[in-house]
N, CA, C and O atoms as a Tinker XYZ file with bonds, in Angstrom:
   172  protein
     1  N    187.120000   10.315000  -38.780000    73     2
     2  CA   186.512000   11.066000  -39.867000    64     1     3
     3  C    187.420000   12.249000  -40.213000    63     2     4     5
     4  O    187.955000   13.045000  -39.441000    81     3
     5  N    187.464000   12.191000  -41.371000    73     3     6
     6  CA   188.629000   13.835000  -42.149000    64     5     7
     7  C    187.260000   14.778000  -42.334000    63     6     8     9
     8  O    186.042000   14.599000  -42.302000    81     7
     9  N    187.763000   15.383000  -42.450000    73     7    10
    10  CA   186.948000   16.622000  -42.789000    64     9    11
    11  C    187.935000   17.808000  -43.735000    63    10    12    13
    12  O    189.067000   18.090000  -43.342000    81    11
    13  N    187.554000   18.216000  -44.557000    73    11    14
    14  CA   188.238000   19.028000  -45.442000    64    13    15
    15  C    187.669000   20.414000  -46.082000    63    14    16    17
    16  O    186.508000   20.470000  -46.487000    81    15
    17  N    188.650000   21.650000  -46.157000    73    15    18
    18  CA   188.004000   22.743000  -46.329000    64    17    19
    19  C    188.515000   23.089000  -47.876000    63    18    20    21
    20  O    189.502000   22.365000  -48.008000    81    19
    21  N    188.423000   23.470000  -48.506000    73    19    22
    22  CA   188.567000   24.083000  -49.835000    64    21    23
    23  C    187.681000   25.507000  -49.803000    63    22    24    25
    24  O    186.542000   25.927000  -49.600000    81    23
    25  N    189.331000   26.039000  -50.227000    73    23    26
    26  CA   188.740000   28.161000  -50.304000    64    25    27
    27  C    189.521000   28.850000  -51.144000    63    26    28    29
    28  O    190.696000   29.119000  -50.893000    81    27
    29  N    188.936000   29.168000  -52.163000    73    27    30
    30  CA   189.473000   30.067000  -52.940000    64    29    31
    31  C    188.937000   31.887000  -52.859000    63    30    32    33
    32  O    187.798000   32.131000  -52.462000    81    31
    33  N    189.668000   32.778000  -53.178000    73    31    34
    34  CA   189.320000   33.684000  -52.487000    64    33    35
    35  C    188.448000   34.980000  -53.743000    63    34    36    37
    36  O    188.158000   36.159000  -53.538000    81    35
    37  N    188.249000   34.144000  -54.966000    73    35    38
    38  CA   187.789000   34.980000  -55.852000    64    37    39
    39  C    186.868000   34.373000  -56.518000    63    38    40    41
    40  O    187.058000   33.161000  -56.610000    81    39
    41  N    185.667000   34.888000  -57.163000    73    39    42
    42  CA   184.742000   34.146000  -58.174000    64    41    43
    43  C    185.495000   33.229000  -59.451000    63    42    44    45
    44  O    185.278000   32.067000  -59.792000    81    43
    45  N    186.396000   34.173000  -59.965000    73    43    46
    46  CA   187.078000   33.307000  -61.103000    64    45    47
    47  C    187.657000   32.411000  -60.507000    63    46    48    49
    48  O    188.184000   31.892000  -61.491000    81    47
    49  N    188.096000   31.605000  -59.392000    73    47    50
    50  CA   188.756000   30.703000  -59.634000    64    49    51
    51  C    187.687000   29.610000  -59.006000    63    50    52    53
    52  O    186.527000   29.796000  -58.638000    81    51
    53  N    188.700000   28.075000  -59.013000    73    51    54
    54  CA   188.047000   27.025000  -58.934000    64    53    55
    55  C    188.313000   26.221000  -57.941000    63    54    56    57
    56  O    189.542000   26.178000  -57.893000    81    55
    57  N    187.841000   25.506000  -57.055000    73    55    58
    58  CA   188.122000   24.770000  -55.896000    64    57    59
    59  C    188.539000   23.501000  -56.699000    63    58    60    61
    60  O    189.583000   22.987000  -56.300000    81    59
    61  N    187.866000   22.841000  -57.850000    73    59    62
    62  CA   187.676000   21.597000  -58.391000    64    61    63
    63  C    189.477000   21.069000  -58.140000    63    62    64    65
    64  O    189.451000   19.964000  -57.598000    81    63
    65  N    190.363000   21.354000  -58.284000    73    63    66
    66  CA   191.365000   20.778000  -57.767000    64    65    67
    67  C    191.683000   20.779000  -56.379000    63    66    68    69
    68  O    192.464000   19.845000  -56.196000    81    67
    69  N    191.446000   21.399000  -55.282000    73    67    70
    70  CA   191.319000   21.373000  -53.956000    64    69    71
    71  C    190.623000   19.907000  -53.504000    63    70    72    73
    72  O    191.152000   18.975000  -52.900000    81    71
    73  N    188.954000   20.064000  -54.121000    73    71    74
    74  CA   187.880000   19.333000  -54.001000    64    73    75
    75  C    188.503000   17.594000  -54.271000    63    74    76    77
    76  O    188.320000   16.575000  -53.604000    81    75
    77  N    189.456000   17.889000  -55.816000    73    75    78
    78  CA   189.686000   16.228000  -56.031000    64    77    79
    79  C    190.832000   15.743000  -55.252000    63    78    80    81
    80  O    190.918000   14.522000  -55.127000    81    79
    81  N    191.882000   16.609000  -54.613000    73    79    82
    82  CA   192.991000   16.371000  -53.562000    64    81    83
    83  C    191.928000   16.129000  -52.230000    63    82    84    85
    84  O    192.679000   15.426000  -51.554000    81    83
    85  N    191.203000   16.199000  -51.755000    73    83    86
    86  CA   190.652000   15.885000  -50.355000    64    85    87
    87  C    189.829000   14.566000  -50.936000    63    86    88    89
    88  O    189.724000   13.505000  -50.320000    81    87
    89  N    189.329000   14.811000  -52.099000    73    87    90
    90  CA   188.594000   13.543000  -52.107000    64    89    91
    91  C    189.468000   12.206000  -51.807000    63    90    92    93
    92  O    189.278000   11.405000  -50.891000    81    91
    93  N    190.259000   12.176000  -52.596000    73    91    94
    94  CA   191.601000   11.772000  -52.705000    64    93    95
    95  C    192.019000   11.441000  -50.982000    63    94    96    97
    96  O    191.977000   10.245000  -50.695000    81    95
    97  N    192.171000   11.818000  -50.537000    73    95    98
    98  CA   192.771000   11.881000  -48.780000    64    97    99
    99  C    191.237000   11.088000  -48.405000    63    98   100   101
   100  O    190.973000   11.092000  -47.203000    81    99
   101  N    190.660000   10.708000  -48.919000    73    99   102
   102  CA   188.909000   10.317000  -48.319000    64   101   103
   103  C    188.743000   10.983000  -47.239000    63   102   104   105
   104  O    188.830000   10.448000  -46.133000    81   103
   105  N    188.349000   12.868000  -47.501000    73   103   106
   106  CA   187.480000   13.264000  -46.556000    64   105   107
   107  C    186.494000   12.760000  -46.373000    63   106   108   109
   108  O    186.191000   12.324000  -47.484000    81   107
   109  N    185.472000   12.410000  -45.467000    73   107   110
   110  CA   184.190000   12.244000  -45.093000    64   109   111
   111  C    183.591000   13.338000  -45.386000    63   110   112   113
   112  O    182.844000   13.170000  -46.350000    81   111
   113  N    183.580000   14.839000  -44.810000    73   111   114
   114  CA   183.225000   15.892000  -45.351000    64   113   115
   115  C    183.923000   17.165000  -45.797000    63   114   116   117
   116  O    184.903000   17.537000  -45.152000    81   115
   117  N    183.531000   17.818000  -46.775000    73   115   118
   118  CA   184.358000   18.573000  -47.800000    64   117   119
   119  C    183.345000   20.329000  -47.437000    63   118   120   121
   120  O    182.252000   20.408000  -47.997000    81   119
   121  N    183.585000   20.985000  -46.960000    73   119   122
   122  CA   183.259000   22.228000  -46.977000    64   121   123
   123  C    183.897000   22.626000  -47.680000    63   122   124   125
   124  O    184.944000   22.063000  -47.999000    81   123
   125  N    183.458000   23.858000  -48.231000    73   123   126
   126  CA   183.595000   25.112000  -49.870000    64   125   127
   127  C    183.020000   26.350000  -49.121000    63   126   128   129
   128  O    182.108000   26.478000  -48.304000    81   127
   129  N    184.019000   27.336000  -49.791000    73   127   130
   130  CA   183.875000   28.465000  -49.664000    64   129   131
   131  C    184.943000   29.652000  -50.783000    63   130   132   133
   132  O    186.161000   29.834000  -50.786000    81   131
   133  N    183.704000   30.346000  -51.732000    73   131   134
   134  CA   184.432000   31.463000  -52.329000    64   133   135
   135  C    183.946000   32.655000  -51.495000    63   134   136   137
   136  O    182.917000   33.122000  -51.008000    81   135
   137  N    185.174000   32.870000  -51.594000    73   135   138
   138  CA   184.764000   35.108000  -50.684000    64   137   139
   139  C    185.600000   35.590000  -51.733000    63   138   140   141
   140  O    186.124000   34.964000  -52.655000    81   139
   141  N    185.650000   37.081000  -51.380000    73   139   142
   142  CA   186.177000   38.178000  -52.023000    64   141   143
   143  C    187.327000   38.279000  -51.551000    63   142   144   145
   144  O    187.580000   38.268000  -50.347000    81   143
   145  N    188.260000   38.402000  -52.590000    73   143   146
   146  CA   189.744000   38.736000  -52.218000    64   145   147
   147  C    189.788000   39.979000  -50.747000    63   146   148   149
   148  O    190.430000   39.902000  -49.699000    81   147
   149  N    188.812000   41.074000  -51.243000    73   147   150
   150  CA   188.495000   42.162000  -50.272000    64   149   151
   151  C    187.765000   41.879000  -49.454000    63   150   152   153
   152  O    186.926000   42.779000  -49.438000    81   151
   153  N    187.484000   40.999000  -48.555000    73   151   154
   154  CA   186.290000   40.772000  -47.561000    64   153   155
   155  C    187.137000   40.245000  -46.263000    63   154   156   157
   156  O    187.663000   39.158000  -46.024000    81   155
   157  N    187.069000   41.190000  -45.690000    73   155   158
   158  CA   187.914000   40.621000  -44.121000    64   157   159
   159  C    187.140000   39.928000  -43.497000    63   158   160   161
   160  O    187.698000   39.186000  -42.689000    81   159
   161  N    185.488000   39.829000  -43.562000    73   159   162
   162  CA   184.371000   39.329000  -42.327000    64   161   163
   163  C    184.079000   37.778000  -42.274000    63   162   164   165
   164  O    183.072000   37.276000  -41.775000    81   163
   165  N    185.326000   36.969000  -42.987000    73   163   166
   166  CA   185.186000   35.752000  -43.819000    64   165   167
   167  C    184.339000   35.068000  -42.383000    63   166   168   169
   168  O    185.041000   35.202000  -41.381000    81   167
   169  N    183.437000   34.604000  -42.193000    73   167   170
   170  CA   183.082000   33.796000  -41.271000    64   169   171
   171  C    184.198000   32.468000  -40.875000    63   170   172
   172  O    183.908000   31.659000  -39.994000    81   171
């Protein structure tokens, strides 16, 4: 099983090309995450 992360680090931008490159690789699962350029506490 792949598993795949997609993170962009600002509201304006877009994972949707991240998202279709892993699909692409057939992740099984695709985690997402936008944070703040300024946010060190990224989990």
């Amino acid at each position: 099983m792949l598993v795949g992360y997609a993170w962009v680090s600002t509201q304006e931008q877009d994972t949707g090309a991240q998202i279709a490159a892993l699909t692409a690789a057939v992740c099984s699962r695709i985690y997402e995450e936008t944070a703040s350029g300024g946010r060190w506490d990224t989990p």
